[in-house]
C-alpha positions in Angstrom: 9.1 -61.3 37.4 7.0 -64.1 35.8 9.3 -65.4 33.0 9.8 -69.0 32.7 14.1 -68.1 31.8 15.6 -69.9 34.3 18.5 -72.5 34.7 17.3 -76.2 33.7 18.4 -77.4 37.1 16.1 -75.0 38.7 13.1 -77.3 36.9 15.0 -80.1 38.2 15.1 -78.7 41.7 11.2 -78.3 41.3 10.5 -82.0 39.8 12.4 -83.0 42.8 10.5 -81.0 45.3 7.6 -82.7 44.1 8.6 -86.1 44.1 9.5 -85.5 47.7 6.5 -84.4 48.7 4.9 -87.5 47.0 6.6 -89.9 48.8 6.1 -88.1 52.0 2.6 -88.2 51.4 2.9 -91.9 50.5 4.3 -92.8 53.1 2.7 -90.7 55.8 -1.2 -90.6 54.8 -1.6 -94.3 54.5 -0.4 -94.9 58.1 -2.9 -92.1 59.6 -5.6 -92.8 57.4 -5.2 -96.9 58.7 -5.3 -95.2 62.2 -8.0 -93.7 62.0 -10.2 -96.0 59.9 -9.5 -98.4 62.4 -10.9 -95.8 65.3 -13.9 -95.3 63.6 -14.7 -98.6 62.9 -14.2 -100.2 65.9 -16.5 -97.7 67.3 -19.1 -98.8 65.0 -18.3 -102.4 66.1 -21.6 -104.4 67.4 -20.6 -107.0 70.5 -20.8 -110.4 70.0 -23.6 -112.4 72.3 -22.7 -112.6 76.2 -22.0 -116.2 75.9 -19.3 -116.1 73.7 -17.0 -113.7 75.8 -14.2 -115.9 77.7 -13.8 -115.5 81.3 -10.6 -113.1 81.9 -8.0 -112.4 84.3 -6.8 -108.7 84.7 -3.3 -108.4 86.2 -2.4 -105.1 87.3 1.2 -104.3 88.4 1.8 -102.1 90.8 4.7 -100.4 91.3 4.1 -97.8 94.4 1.0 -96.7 92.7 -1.3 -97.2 95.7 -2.9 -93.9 95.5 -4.4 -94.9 92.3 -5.5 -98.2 93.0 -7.8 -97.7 95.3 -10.0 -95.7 92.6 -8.7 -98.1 90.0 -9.9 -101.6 91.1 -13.5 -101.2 91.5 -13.9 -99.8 87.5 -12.4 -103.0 86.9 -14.1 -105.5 89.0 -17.7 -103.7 88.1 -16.9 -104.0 84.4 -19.9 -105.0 82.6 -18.7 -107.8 81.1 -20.8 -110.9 80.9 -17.9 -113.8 81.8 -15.9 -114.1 85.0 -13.0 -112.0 85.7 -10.9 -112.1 88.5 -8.1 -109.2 89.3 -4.5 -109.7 90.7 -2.6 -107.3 91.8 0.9 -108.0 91.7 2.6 -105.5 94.5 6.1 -104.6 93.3 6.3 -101.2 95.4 4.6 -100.1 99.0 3.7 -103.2 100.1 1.5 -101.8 103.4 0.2 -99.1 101.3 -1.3 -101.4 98.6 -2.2 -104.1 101.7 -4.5 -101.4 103.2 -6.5 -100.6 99.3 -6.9 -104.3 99.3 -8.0 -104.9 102.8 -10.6 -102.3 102.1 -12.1 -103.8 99.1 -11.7 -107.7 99.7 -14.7 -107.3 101.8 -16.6 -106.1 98.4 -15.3 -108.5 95.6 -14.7 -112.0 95.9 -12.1 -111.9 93.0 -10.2 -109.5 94.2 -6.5 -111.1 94.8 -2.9 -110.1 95.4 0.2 -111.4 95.3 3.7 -110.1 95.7 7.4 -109.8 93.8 10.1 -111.4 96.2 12.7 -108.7 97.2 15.8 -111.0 96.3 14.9 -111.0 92.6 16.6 -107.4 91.4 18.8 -109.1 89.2 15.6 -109.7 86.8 13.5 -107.4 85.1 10.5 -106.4 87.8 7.9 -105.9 84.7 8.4 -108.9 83.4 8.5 -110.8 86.7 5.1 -109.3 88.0 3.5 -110.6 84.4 5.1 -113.7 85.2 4.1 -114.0 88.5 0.2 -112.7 87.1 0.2 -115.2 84.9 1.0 -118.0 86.5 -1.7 -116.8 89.3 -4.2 -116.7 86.6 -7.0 -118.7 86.6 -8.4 -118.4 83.1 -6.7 -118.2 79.7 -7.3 -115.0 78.4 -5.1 -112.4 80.6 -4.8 -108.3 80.1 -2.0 -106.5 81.4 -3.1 -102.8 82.8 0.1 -100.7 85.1 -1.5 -99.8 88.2 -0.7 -96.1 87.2 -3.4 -96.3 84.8 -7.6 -95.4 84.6 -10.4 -97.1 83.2 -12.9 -94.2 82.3 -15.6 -96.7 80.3 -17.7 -99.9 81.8 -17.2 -101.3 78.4 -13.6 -101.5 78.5 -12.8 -105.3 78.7 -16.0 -105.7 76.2 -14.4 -103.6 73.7 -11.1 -105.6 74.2 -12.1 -109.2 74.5 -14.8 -109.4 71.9 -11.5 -109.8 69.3 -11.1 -112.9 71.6 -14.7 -114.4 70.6 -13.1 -113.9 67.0 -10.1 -116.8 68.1 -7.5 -114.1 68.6 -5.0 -114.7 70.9 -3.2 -111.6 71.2 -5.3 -107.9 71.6 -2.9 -104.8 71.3 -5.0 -101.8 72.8 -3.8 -98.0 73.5 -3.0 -96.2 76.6 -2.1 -92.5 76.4 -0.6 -90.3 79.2 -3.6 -88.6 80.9 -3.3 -84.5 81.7 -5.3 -85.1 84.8 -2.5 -85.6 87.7 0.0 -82.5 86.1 -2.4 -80.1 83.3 1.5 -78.0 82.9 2.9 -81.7 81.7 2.1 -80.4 78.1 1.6 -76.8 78.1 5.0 -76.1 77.5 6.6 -76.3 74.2 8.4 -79.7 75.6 5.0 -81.0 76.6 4.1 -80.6 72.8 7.2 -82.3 71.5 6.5 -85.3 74.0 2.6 -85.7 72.6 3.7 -85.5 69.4 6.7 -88.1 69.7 3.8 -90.3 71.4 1.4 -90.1 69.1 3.9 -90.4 65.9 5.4 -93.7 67.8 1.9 -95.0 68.0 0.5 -94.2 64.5 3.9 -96.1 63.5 3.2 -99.7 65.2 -0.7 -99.2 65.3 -0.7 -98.7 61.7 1.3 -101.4 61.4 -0.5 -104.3 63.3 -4.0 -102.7 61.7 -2.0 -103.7 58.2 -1.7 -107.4 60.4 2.0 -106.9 60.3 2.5 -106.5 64.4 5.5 -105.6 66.1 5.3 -103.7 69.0 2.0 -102.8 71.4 1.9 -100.8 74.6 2.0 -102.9 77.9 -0.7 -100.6 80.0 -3.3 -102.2 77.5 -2.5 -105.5 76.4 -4.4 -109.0 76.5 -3.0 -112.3 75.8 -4.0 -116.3 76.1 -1.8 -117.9 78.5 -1.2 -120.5 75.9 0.6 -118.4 73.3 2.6 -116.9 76.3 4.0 -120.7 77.5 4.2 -121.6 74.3 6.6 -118.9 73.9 8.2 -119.9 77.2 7.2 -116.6 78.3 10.0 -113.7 78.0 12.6 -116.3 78.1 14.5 -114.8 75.1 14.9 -111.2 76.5 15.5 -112.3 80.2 18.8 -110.5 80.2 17.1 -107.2 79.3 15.4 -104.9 81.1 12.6 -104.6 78.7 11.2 -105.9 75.5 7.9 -107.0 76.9 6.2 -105.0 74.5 8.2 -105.0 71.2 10.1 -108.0 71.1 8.1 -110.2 72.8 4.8 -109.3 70.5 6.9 -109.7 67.1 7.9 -113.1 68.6 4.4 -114.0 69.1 2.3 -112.0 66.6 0.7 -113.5 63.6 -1.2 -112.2 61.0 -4.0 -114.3 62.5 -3.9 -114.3 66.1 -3.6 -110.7 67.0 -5.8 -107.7 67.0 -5.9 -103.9 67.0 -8.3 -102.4 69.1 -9.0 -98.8 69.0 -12.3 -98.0 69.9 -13.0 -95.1 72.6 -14.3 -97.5 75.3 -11.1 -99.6 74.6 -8.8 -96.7 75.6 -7.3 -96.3 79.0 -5.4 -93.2 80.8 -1.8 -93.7 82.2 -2.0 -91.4 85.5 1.8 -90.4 85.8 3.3 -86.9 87.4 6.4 -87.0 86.2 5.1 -87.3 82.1 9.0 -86.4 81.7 10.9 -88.6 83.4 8.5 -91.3 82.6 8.5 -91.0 79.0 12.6 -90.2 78.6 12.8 -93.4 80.5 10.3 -95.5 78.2 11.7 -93.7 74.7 15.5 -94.9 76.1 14.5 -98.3 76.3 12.6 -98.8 73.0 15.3 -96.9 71.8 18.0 -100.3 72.1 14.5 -102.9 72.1 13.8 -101.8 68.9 16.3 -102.2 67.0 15.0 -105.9 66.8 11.9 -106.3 65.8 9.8 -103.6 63.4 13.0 -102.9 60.9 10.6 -102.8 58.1 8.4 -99.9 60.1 11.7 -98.5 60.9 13.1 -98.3 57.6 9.7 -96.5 56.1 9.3 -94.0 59.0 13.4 -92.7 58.3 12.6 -93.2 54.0 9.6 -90.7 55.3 11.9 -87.9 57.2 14.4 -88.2 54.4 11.4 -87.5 51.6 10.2 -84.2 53.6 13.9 -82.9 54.3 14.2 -83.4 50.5 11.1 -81.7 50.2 12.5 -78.7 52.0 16.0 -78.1 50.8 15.0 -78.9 47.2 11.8 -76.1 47.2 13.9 -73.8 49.0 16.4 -74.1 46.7 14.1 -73.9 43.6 12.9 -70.9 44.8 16.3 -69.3 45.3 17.6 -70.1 42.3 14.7 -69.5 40.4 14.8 -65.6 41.4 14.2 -62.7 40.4 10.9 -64.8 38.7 8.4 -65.3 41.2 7.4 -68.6 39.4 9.6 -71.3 41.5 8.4 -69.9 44.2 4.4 -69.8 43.5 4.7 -73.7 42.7 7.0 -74.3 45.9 4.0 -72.5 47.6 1.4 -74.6 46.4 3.4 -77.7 46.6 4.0 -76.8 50.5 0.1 -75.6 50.8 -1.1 -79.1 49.2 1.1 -81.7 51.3 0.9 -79.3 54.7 -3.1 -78.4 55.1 -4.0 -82.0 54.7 -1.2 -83.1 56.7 -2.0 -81.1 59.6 -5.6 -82.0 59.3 -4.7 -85.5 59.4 -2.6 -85.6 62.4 -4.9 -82.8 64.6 -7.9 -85.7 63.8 -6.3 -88.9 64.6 -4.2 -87.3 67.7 -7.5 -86.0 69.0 -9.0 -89.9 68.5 -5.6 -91.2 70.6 -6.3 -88.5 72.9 -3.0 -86.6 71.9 -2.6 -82.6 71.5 -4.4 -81.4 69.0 -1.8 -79.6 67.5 -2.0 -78.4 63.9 0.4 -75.6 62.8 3.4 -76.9 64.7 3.2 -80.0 63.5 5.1 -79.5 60.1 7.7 -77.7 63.0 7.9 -80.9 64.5 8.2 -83.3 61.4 11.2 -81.4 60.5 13.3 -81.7 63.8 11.8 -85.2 64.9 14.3 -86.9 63.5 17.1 -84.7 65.4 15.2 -85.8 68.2 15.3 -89.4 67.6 18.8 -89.3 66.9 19.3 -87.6 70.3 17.2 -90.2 71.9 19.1 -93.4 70.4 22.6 -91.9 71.3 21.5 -91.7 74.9 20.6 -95.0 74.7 23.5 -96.2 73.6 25.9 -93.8 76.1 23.1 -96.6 78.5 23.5 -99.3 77.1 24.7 -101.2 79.8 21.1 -100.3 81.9 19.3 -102.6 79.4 20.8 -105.2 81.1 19.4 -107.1 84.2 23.1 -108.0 84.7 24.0 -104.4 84.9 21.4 -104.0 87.6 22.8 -106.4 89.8 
C-alpha cells in the first residue's frame, strides 16, 4: 500500500505535477498579490495639499440612463474636491428624459452642462463620439470619463483619482465593478458566479499589469486623462473604423511607464448600475474579445502559459495517482501538492475579489480556473462568428 515499487514514469508524472503547479503559482500569485498591494496602499495614501489638485472636467455619457442621473450628478458636483470641476453630460439616449434631470438641477450648480450626439452620426462609434464631443467641451485639461449608468458611493472620489495628477501623470486607470443593487439574482445563480469571476480574473490581468507600469487596457466607467495626451494622440483616430477600442487600444497607444497610474483605493471605486449584468457583459467580453488581440499580447500570452500550467497540473497528478496504484504514495503527494497550490489560491482570490468588490467565492474557484479557458475560447469564437459588428462600417 505504501511501497515506493512503481514505474519510473510514475516519478516523472509526479516531478511534472509539481513543476506545474509551480508555474501556476508563478504566474498567478504575483498578479494577485500586485493587486492587492496596490489596494492597500493606496488606501493608506495621504492627499497632497488642496492647491496642488488641477481643476477637472467630468464627462458623463449617457446613453438612456436618465433614471440614474438624476441621483448621479449631485455626488459629483458636491465632491469634495478642492479645484474647479465642471460636469457635462453628453446625451446619446432619451433626450427629454435627461433634459428634465438637467432642468431640475441647473438651478443648483452653475457647472452643470449638457450637450448632445447628432442623430446623423451612426456610422461612427457613439462612445467614442460622446468622449469626443466631452472633450472638446471641456474647459480644463485633466478630464475623467464616468457612463451615466454608474454610482459614486464616496465624497473622496475625484480626490482619490486626481491626486496621481499632482504627481505629473497624465493618464489615471481606476476600477468600476458591476453593482448587485438594481438585480441582487444577477449573481446568485451559478452563471452570476462565472460572470464575477471572469470580471474579476480580466481585471487582476490588466490591473496587475499597469501596477507593474506596463499598461494596456483600463475600464472606461473610471478613467481620467489630460486633454493634451488625448490630441496628441489625435484622439481615437486609429480605431475610428471600430466600434470599440477606447479602453484597450487607445490606452496601450498612449500609456507610458511614466504618465499613467493605477488607482485602487476604496474611495476611488465606483458601481456600474446595469439590469441586464448579462447582456451587458456578453456584449463588453465580445468586443474586447476582437480589441484585444492588439494591444496586451504579452499579458495574454502569460495568462494562456498560466491555464496550460494548471491543466498540466491536473492531468499529470491524476495520472500519477492512477498509475502509481495500488500504493497510496502518488496519491498522498498529489494530495498535498493540490492542498498547497489550492488553499492559498483560493485565499488569494476570495481577498482581492472582496477588495474589487467581486464574489467572494472560494471553493469554486479552482472549478472555475479549470473551465475558464473553455469559456474564453467560447467567447473569442463568437466574436469572430461577429466580426463584422466591430465595424462602424457594418453599422451603417
Amino acid at each position: 500500500m505504501f511501497s515506493l515499487d512503481f514505474p519510473i514514469f510514475v516519478y516523472a508524472l509526479a516531478a511534472s505535477s509539481t513543476i506545474s503547479a509551480l508555474l501556476f503559482a508563478l504566474m498567478t500569485f504575483g498578479k494577485l498579490k500586485r493587486v492587492m498591494r496596490r489596494s492597500l496602499t493606496d488606501g493608506k495614501l495621504s492627499m497632497p495639499k488642496d492647491e496642488a489638485f488641477p481643476s477637472v472636467s467630468i464627462i458623463v455619457h449617457d446613453d438612456a440612463r436618465a433614471w440614474n442621473l438624476i441621483e448621479l450628478l449631485p455626488r459629483l458636483l458636491e465632491q469634495d474636491y478642492p479645484a474647479e470641476t465642471e460636469v457635462i453630460v453628453v446625451n446619446d439616449g432619451s433626450k427629454s428624459a435627461a433634459e428634465e434631470v438637467i432642468a431640475r438641477l441647473e438651478g443648483r450648480y452653475s457647472n452643470l452642462y449638457m450637450t448632445f450626439l447628432p442623430e446623423q452620426s451612426r456610422n461612427l462609434s457613439r462612445r467614442k463620439l460622446a468622449v469626443m464631443l466631452g472633450v472638446k467641451a471641456a474647459r480644463y485639461d485633466m478630464v475623467i470619463l464616468i457612463g451615466g449608468n454608474c454610482m459614486v458611493d464616496s465624497p473622496m472620489w475625484l480626490r482619490a483619482m486626481m491626486r496621481h495628477a499632482t504627481r505629473g501623470k497624465q493618464l489615471i486607470i481606476g476600477w468600476a465593478y458591476p453593482s448587485l443593487t438594481p438585480n441582487p439574482q444577477n449573481v446568485r445563480t451559478s452563471g452570476g458566479r462565472c460572470r464575477s469571476f471572469d470580471i474579476i480574473r480580466t481585471a487582476i490581468q490588466y490591473l496587475a499589469w499597469g501596477a507593474a507600469r506596463h499598461p494596456w487596457r483600463a475600464n472606461g466607467n473610471n478613467l481620467a486623462f489630460s486633454r493634451e495626451l488625448f490630441y496628441n494622440n489625435r484622439g481615437y483616430a486609429s480605431t475610428l473604423n471600430l466600434m470599440r477600442g477606447d479602453d484597450d487600444i487607445w490606452i496601450k497607444e498612449v500609456a507610458t511607464k511614466d504618465n499613467c497610474a493605477v488607482e485602487l483605493s476604496p474611495e476611488s471605486m465606483i458601481a456600474v448600475m446595469d439590469d441586464d449584468q448579462v447582456t451587458t457583459h456578453r456584449l463588453d467580453k465580445l468586443s474586447h474579445e476582437f480589441t484585444s488581440r492588439r494591444p496586451g499580447r504579452a499579458a495574454r500570452w502569460t495568462s494562456a502559459l498560466a491555464s496550460w500550467a494548471w491543466w498540466g497540473w491536473m492531468a499529470s497528478g491524476a495520472a500519477c495517482a492512477i498509475y502509481g496504484m495500488p500504493s497510496l504514495i502518488p496519491l498522498i503527494y498529489v494530495a498535498v501538492i493540490s492542498l498547497v497550490l489550492c488553499i492559498p489560491y483560493m485565499v488569494r482570490w476570495r481577498r482581492v475579489s472582496s477588495r474589487l468588490h467581486g464574489r467572494k467565492l472560494f471553493l469554486l474557484v479552482p472549478w472555475f480556473t479549470t473551465w475558464h479557458p473553455l469559456y474564453a475560447l467560447l467567447y473569442k469564437l463568437r466574436s469572430l462568428s461577429r466580426r463584422r459588428e466591430n465595424y462602424t462600417a457594418g453599422r451603417l
